[in-house]
C-alpha positions in Angstrom: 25.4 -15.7 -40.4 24.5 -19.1 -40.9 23.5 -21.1 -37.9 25.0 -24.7 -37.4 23.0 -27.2 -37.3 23.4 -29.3 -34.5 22.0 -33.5 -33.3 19.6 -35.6 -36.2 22.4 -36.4 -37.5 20.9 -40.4 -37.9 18.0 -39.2 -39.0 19.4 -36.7 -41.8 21.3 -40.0 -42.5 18.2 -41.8 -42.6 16.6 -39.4 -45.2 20.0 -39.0 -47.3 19.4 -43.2 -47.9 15.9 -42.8 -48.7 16.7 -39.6 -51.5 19.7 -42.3 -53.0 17.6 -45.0 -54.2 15.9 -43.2 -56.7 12.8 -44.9 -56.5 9.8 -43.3 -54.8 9.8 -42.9 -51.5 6.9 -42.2 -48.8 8.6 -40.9 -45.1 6.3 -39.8 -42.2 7.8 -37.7 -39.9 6.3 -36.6 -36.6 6.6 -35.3 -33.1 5.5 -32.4 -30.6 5.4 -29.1 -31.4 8.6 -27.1 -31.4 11.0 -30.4 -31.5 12.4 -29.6 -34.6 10.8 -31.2 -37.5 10.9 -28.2 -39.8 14.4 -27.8 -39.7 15.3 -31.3 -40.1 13.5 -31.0 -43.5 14.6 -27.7 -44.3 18.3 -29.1 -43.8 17.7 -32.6 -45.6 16.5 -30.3 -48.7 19.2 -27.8 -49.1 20.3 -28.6 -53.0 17.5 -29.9 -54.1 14.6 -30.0 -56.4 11.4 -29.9 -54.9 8.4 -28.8 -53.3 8.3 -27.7 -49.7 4.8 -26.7 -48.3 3.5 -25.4 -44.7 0.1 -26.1 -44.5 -2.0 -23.3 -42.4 -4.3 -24.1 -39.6 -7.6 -23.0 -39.7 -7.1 -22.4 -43.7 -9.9 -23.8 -46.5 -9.6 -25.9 -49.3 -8.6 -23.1 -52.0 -6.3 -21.0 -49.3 -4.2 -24.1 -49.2 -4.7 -24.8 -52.6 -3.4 -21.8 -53.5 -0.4 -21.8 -51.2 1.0 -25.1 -52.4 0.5 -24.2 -55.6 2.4 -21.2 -55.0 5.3 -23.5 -53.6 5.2 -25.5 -56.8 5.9 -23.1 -58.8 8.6 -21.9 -57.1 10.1 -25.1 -56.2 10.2 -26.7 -59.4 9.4 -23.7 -61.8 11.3 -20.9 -60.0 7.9 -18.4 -60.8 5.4 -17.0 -58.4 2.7 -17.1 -61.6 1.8 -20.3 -62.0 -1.6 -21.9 -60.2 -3.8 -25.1 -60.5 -7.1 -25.1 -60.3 -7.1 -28.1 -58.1 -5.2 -30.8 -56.1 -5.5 -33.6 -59.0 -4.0 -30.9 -61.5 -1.4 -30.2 -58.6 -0.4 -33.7 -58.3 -0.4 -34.5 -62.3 2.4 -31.9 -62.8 4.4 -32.8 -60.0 4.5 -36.6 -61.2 5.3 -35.5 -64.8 7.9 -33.5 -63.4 9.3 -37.1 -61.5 8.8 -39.2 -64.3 12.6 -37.8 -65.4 14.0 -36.1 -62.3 15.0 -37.2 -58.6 12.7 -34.0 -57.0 10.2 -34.0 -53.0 7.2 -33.6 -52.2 7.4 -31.9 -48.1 3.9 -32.0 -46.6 4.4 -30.3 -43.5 1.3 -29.6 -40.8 -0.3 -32.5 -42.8 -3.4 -32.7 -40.5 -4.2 -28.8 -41.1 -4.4 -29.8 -44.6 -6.8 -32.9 -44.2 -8.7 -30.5 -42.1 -9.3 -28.5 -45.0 -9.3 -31.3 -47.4 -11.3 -33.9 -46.2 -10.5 -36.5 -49.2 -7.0 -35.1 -49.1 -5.9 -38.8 -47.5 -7.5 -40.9 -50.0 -6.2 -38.7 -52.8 -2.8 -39.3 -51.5 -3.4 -42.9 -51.5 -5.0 -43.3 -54.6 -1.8 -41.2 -56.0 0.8 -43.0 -53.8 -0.7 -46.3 -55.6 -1.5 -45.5 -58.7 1.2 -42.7 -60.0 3.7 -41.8 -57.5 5.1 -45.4 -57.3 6.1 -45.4 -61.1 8.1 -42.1 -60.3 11.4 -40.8 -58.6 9.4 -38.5 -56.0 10.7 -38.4 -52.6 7.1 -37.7 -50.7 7.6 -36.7 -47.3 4.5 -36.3 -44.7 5.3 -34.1 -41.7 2.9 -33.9 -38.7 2.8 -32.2 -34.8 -0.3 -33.9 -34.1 1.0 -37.8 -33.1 -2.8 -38.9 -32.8 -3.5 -37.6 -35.9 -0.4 -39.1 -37.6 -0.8 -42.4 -36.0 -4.5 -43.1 -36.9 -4.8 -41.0 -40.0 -1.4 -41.9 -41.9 0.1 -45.0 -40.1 -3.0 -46.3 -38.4 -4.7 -49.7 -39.9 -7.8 -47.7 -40.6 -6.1 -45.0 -43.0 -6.3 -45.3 -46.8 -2.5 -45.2 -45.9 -1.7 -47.7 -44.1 1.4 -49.6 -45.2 2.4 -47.5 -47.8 5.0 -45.3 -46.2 8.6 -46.6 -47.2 10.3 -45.6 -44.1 9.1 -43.1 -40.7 10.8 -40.8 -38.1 9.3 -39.9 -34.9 11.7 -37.4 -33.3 11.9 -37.0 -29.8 14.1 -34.3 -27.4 17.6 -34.2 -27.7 19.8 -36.1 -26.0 21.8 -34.7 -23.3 25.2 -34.8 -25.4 23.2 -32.7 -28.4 22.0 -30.4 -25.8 25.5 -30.6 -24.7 26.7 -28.6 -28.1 24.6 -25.9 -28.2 26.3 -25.0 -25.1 29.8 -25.3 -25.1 31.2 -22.4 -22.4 28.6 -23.4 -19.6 29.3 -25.5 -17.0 28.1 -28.5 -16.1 25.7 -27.7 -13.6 24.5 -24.9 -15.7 23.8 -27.3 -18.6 21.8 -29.6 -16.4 19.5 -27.3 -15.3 19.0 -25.8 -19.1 18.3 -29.4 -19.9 15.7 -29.8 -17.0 13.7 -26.9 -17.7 13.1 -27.1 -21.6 13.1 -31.0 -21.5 15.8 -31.1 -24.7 13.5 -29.4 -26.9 15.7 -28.2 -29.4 13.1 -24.8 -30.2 13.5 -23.9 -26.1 16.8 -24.5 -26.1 17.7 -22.2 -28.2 16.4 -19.2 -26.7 18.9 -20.1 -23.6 21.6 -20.7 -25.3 21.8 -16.8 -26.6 22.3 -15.9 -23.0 26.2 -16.0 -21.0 24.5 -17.8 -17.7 21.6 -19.9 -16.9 20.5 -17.4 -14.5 19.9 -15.0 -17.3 18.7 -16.8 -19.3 15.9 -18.3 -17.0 15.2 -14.8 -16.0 14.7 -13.2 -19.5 13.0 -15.7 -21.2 10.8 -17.0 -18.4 10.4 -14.1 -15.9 9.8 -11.4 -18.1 6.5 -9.7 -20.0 6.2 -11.6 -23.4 9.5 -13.4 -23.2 9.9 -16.7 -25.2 8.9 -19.3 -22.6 6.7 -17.7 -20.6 4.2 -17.3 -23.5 4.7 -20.8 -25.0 2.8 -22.6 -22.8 0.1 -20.6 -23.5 0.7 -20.6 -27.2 1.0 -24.4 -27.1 -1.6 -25.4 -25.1 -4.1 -22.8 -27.2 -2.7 -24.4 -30.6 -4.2 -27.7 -29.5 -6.9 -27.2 -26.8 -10.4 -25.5 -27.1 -10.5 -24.9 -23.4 -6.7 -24.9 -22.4 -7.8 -23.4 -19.0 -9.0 -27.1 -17.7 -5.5 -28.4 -19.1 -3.7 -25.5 -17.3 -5.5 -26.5 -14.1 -4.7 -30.2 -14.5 -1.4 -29.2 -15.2 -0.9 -27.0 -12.0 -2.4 -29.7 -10.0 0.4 -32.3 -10.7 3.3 -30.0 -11.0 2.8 -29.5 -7.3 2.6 -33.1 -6.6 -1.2 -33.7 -6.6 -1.2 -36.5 -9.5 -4.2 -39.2 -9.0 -7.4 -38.6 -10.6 -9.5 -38.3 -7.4 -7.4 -35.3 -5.7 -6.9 -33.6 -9.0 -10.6 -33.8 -9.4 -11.2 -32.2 -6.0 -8.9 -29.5 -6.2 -10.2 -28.5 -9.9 -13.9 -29.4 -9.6 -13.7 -31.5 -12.9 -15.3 -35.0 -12.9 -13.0 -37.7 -12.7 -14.3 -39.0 -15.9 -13.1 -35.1 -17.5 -9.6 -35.8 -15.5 -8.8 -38.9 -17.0 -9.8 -37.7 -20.7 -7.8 -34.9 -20.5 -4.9 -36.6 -18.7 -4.7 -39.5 -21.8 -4.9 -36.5 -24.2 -2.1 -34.9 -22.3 -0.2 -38.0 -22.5 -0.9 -38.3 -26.3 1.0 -35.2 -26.5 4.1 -36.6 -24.6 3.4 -33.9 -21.7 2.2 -36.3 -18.9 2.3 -39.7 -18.6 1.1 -42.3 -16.4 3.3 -44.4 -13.8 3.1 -47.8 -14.6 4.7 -50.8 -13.1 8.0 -51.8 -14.7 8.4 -55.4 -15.2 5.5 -56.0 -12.6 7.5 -54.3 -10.1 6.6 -51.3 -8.1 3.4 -49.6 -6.8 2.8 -47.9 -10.4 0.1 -45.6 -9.3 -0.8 -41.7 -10.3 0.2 -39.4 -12.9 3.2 -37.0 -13.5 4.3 -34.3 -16.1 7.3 -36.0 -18.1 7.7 -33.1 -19.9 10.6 -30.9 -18.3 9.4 -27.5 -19.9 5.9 -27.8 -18.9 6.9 -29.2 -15.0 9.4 -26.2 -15.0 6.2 -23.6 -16.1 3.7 -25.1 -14.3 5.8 -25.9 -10.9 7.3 -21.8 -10.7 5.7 -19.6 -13.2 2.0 -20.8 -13.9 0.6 -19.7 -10.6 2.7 -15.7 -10.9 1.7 -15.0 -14.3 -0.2 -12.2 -13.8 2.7 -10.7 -11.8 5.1 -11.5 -14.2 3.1 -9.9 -17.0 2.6 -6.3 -14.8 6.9 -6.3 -14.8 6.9 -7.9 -10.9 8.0 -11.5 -12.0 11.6 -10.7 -9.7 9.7 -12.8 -6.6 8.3 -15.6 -8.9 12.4 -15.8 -10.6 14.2 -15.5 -7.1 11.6 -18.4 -6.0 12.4 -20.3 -8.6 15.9 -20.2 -8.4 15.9 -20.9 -4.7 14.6 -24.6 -5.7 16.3 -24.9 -9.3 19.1 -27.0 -7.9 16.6 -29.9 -6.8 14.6 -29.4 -9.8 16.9 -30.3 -11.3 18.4 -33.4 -9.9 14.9 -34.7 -9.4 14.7 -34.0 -13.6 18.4 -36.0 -14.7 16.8 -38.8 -13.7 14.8 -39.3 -16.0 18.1 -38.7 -18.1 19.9 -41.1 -16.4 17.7 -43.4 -18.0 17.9 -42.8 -21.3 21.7 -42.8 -21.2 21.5 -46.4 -19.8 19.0 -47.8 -22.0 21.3 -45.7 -25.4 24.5 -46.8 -24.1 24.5 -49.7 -22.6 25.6 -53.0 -23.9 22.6 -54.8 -22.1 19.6 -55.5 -24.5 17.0 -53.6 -21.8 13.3 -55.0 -22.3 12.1 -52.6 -19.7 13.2 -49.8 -18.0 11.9 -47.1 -15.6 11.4 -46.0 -11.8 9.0 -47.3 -9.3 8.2 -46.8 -5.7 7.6 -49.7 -3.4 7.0 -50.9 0.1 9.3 -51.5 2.3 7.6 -53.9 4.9 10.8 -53.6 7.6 11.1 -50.0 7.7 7.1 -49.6 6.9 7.5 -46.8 4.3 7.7 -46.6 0.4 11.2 -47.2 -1.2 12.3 -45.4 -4.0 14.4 -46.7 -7.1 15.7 -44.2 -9.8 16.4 -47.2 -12.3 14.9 -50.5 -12.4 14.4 -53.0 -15.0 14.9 -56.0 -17.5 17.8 -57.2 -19.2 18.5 -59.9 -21.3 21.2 -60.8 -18.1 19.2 -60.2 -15.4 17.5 -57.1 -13.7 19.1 -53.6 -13.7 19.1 -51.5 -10.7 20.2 -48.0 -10.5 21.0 -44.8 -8.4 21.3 -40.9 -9.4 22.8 -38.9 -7.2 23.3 -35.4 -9.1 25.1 -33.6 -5.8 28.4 -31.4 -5.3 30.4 -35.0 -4.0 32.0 -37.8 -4.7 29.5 -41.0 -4.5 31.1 -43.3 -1.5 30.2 -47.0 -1.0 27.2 -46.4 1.5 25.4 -45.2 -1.7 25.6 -48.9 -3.5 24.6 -50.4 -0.2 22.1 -48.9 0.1 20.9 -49.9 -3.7 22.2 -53.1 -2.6 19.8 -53.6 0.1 16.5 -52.2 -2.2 18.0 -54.5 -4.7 17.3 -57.5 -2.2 14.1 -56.4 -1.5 12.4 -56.3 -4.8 14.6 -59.5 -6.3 16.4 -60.7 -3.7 19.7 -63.0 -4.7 18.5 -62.5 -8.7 21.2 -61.5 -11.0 21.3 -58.0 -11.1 24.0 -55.4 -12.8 24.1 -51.9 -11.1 24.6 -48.3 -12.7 25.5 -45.6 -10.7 25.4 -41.3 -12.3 27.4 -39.1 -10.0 27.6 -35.3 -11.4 31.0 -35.3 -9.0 32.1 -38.9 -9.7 33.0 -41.5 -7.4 35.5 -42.1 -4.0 38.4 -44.1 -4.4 36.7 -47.2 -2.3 33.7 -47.1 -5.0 36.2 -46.7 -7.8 38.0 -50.3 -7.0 35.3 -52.0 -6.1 33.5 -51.0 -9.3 36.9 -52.5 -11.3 36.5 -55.5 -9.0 33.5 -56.5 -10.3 32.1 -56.8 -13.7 28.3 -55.6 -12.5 28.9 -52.2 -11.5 28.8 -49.5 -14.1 29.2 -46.3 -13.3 28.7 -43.0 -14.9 29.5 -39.4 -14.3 27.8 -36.3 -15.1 30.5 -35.1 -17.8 29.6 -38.8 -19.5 25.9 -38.1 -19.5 26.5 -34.7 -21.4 29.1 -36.1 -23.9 32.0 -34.1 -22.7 
């Protein structure tokens, strides 16, 4: 049976506009591993005329060769007997065969074929300028690699550059698309799915073939070989020559230990071999650096943004070796012990992105920060903060089994004074169990207060 396809829908929309005009087109798409590029395309094509290609890592110039050429006949020709001797000859039919017909081109893995293919990018360019443009070919460039796609594709110093007609970068689902693949769980039990893949579509969907969240973290993470307790290891090893200093780093901060210096004391890696891999960890979306936000906040240190990885690295990184001799029951029962605050600490970070998608307010900048509190003499911490084209925003998360009551807005009130002081400011507020009565009228009271609940978040 046919799976439904769930979420892209503006971006199948997107490609739907591009395959309409009937002139050429050039898309990039890109994004991590496992977020769902693949299908997106495979979905976009079904009904039409084209070519779709995988390129293989690690393959030469004639094993790809011979692999697209055994997708062009297919796509176009319906045979499995027709082969090119090379890439020019490869790219001459497909053009003739657009001169007359709307038909793609889908690149996919693009930078394991310019691996193989060194001129591969000037050939595309000198074909996007040259013959492509006076067909009706829908060319479609599909990459996990962002550093790759960004310097080699879109960058200013590619052959490239400029030439692509339109470009998707996909990121996680939201919390509302996670929401569907999981229509019988609760909420809580949807929050902490969300938490511990990050929205990754591809993790998602291994939890979504279980009844409960508690089964389905056990089975796919606490057991030999299961789904996500091998991807790390598969992802990391797909892009890193010596994933073990990654896996270190990566241990390091998921237990809290995220500047350079103490990361570098507790792996024995220079600091200069810390901060390389931490911006190559943060090319891949996995980690990221704290920053100030608007020139607020202490914005200092590192931390795993990436919900899968800070799930792995946090509860089942440092038992694999149980978990792979069948005595991962500990390591799970651990694990679910702290779930709960995992996941609160996580929806924050969804809290934002529901604010800055939703929200009226044109947001310039938007984030958390930490700052001092000179009065009490101890760091203050704000879950929301940031710019608006009226003023600052301001916010609170509070993912807990009660109602939010008014002590919680003073209490943002008060931080709120202490980083802006009698500014213009408009507050949001996410409860998981709403709001008391008291916070309900003073929020209609006042046309700065917005508040959200958990089943808003999720789209239900």
């Amino acid at each position: 049976m046919k799976m439904k396809f769930i979420g892209r829908q503006y971006e199948l929309a997107m490609l739907e506009k591009f395959w309409n005009s009937d002139d050429f087109e050039f898309i990039v798409i890109y994004g991590r591993r496992r977020i769902g590029k693949s299908s997106l395309i495979d979905v976009f094509r079904e009904g039409k005329m084209g070519v779709y290609f995988e390129a293989v890592e690690g393959g030469t110039e004639v094993s790809q060769l011979h692999l697209m050429s055994r997708a062009v006949s297919k796509g176009l020709y319906n045979s499995d007997n027709l082969t090119y001797p090379d890439f020019i000859s490869l790219f001459d039919d497909i053009a003739k065969k657009a001169t007359s017909e709307r038909i793609y081109l889908a690149i996919d893995e693009i930078s394991y074929l310019c691996e193989s293919c060194p001129e591969m990018v000037g050939l595309l360019q000198h074909y996007v300028d040259v013959v492509f443009r006076n067909t009706k070919l829908m060319l479609i460039l599909s990459g996990s690699s962002r550093r790759f796609i960004e310097e080699n594709i879109l960058g200013s110093q590619s052959p490239l550059y400029g030439r692509r007609t339109g470009q998707i970068k996909l990121f996680p689902f939201s919390a509302a698309e996670a929401s569907d693949m999981f229509p019988r769980w609760s909420i809580d039990s949807l929050a902490s799915a969300y938490a511990i893949t990050g929205g990754v579509p591809y993790y998602l969907s291994f939890l979504a073939k279980h009844a409960s969240v508690t089964e389905a973290i056990h089975d796919e993470f606490f057991l030999p070989g299961s789904s996500l307790f091998t991807e790390a290891e598969l992802f990391m090893k797909g892009i890193y020559r010596k994933s073990s200093t990654y896996d270190s780093i990566l241990f390091q901060l998921a237990n809290g230990n995220n500047e350079v210096s103490k990361i570098s004391g507790k792996t024995g890696l220079s600091e200069a071999n810390v901060s390389i891999a931490l911006s190559s960890l943060a090319s891949q979306g996995i980690a990221a650096k704290r920053e100030k936000v608007a020139g607020y906040g202490i914005g200092k240190g590192w931390e795993i943004i990436d919900g899968y990885f800070a799930f792995y690295y946090r509860y089942v990184y440092p038992y694999r070796s149980f978990i792979e001799r069948g005595r991962g029951e500990a390591a799970f029962e651990n694990a679910m012990k702290e779930v709960k605050g995992f996941t609160a600490k996580r929806i924050e970070s969804v809290f934002r992105e529901y604010v800055l998608s939703h929200s009226t307010l044109l947001i310039s900048s938007i984030g958390s920060i930490d700052f001092p509190n000179p009065t009490m003499k101890r760091n203050e911490e704000v879950d929301l903060f940031g710019q608006s084209n009226e003023g600052w925003i301001i916010g609170e998360c509070k993912w807990q089994n009660h109602p939010v009551r008014r002590d919680v807005f003073n209490l943002l009130e008060m931080r709120k004074m202490l980083l802006v002081g009698e500014e213009r400011v408009h507050y949001f507020l996410l409860s998981k169990s709403g709001f008391d009565d008291d916070m309900l009228s003073l929020s209609r009271n006042r046309g700065d207060i917005h508040l959200i609940t958990g089943n808003e978040l999720f789209g239900r």
